[in-house]
C-alpha positions, 0 to 999 in steps of 0.5 A: 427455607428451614429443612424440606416439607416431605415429597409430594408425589406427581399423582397428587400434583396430576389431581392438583393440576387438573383441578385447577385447569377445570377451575380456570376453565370455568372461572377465567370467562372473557377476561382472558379467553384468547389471543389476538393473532398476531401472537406478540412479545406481549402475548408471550409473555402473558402466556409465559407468566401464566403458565409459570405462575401455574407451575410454581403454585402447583409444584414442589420447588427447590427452596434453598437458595444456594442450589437454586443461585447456582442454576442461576449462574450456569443460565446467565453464563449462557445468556450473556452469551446470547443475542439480547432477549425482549424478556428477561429468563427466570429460573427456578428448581422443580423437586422431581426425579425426571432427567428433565428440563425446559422453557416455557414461552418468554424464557422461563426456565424450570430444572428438574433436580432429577437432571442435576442429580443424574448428570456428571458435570456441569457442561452436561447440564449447560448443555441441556439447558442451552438447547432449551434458551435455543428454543426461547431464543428462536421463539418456537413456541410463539411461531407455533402458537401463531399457526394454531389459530385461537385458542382460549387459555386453558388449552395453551396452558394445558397443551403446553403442561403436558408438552413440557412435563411429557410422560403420563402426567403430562398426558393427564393435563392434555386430557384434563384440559381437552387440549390434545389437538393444541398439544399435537400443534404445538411439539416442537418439530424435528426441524426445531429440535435440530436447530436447537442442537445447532444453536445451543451447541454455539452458546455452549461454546462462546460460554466457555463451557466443552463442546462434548457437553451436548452430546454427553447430555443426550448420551447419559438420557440415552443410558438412563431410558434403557436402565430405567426403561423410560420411565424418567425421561420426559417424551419430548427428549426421546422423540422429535426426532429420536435421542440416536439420531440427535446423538448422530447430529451433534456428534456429526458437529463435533467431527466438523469443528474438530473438538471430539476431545473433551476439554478440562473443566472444574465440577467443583460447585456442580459437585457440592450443589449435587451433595446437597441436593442428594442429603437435603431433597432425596429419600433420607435412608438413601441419601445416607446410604449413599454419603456412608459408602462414597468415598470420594474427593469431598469427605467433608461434604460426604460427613455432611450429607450424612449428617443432613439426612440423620437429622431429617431421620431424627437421629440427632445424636449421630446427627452431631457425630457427623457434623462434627466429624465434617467441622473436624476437615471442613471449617473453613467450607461455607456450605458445611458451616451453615448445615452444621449451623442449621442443626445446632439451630435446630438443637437450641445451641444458639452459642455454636449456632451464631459461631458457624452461621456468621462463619458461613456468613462471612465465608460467603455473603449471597448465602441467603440460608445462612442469612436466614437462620442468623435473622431468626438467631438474632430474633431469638435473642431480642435483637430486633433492628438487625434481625430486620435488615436481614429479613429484608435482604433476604426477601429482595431476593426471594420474595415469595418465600412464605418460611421468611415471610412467617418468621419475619411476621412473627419476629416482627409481632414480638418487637410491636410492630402489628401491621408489618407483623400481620402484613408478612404472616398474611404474605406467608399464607398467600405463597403456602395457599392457605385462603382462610389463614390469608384473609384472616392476617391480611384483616388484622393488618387493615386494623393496624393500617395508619398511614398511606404507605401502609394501604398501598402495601396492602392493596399490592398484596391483594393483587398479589394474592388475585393472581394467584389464587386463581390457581388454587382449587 
């Protein structure tokens, strides 16, 4: 949760995945070679979690929660709109530049950060992602699965890698794992788009949000594929059927129920989750190229930006001067208290830190980061019964973090605390993918092991760490 790690490029994530697809390949055997067809609920959900544990452990995910909860809400907006699903939708952040989105089978939703950052409002972004909940929600995929006769594993999760993620990538893990005819069956077809333009633009709808957002959406993927000839447009959403003809659909909608005039909407935390995004996840010269020249409606969140991307540049003294600058109009904004928080963190000013954490804090109590760096704060000082707490609320909510996990571990260590201590770090291991270090932690916490409780924590996390390392190379 601290800063973010550096971007790991898609050609490292194509070889990783590859790898790992040969790895299932050969590994996965008779245990879980294929469906029995019918394809059941519980047959997708098999495959949803498969492939969403696969992505997760493959992909550079968006950590701060306070990006990710706002994705969150915008789904559940649309959900509760919804008719009830026989699964519950999980939603997680991809860190790529793709003007992309999709669901994989039993409704898990994966955003890339390129469509929120590309975007202009929060109904485009709706938009996008209530067509995706369209396709869960008519069960597209668990149809088609159903027609392809048997196939093992791999080839479903390859087929479907390479059908969601488009683009030369997705065309390495078809190939990777000679999946290209399951992948051919599984396109969603012209019929399945366009009942998916129909449906998402009803959940649209009843959600609250403006009609116009839909056709906006696929109007802003047509501009961006001429701009940047393609290259960022995943090729499922340019094709199947094409991007004009499916602007002509929902335009034709738009005509029918009269709404061609965009209605007033508030962007106000589309915007704010935008700023972060640009200062946190992008290149950090571009980022503060970008926050130095707007001029916008949030000069606040402009100062703050700037000051974000100076302390990933180390330039801590102009880092200050800006943060100070966004206290200076923004002290009672939640979001710049806690950057400005982090960085005086950062700094070893631990005085003006726990000032603007417990305001950021108090301001807005779901703000897990700002939760975060307070239980790590109050580590810091020896308090170790309220550094706890924190740490535990914080995991009930994002419980495979593996920065919570190490400094919880640690904190936990210096208080005496040995198996919790061990247990955690073994924990934080197991989501960075590091074996050797996760076997090491979890042995030293079976010799601090005492009590029944204790060895069912243990053999929870073994569990944990069989499914998903299967994953790893």
């Amino acid at each position: 949760m601290p800063y973010p790690r550096p971007f790991v490029s898609w050609r490292r994530i194509l070889t990783l995945t590859l790898a790992v697809l040969m790895f299932i390949q050969l590994t996965a055997g008779a245990a879980f070679a294929q469906f029995n067809f019918d394809f059941t609920l519980k047959d997708e959900k098999e495959l949803g979690r498969k492939l969403a544990v696969l992505i997760r452990t493959r992909v550079p995910l968006v950590e701060d929660p306070y990006i990710v909860n706002y994705c969150r809400k915008v789904v559940k907006r649309l959900v509760a709109v919804m008719p009830p699903q026989p699964f519950d939708i999980d939603v997680n952040v991809i860190r790529h530049s793709a003007v992309n989105a999709f669901a994989a089978p039993a409704g898990h939703v994966f955003i890339h950060t390129g469509l929120l950052l590309n975007f202009d409002s929060e109904s485009e972004v709706a938009g996008v992602l209530a067509h995706e909940l369209a396709h869960v929600s008519q069960r597209h995929i668990a149809h088609k699965v159903e027609r392809t006769q048997t196939l093992s594993i791999l080839s479903l999760l390859g087929a479907l890698a390479g059908m969601f993620v488009g683009g030369e990538v997705g065309e390495g893990m078809i190939m990777g794992s000679q999946a290209a005819s399951a992948s051919a069956q599984l396109k969603y077809s012209r019929e399945d788009e366009t009942e998916a333009d129909r449906i998402g633009m009803n959940y649209l709808i009843s959600a609250g949000y403006p009609a116009q957002g839909l056709l906006d959406s696929f109007k802003k993927i047509q501009k961006l594929s001429w701009l940047g000839g393609g290259n960022t447009i995943p090729t499922y959403l340019s094709t199947h059927p094409g991007i004009d003809v499916r602007i002509g659909y929902i335009d034709s909608l738009l005509h029918r129920m009269n709404r061609q005039t965009p209605e007033k909407q508030d962007n106000t935390e589309f915007l704010r989750v935008q700023a972060l995004l640009r200062a946190e996840y992008t290149d950090p010269k571009s980022a503060l190229q970008y926050f130095s020249q707007q001029k916008s409606e949030f000069p606040c969140l402009d100062a703050m930006g700037r000051g974000v991307a100076l302390s990933r540049m180390n330039r801590f003294k102009e880092a200050e001067v800006a943060f100070r600058e966004a206290l200076q109009c923004g002290s009672d904004d939640s979001l710049v208290c806690r950057e400005a928080g982090r960085f005086y963190f950062a700094k070893g000013d631990f005085k003006t830190a726990g000032y603007l954490l417990d305001r950021a804090a108090a301001m807005d109590p779901d703000d897990l980061m700002a939760l975060f760096f307070l239980a790590r704060l109050q580590g810091e000082q020896g308090h170790a019964d309220t550094s706890a707490r924190l740490y535990e609320r914080i995991l009930r909510a994002i419980p495979e973090d593996p920065e919570v996990h190490f400094y919880y571990g640690r904190m936990l260590g210096s208080a005496g605390h040995l198996f919790k201590a061990h247990l955690h770090l073994a924990y934080s291991a197991l989501y960075k993918e590091k074996r050797r270090q996760y076997e090491m932690y979890k042995q030293k916490a079976s010799g601090y092991q005492r009590t029944p409780e204790e060895k069912a924590e243990l053999e929870e996390m073994q569990k944990i760490f069989d499914e998903r390392s299967e994953y790893w190379q």
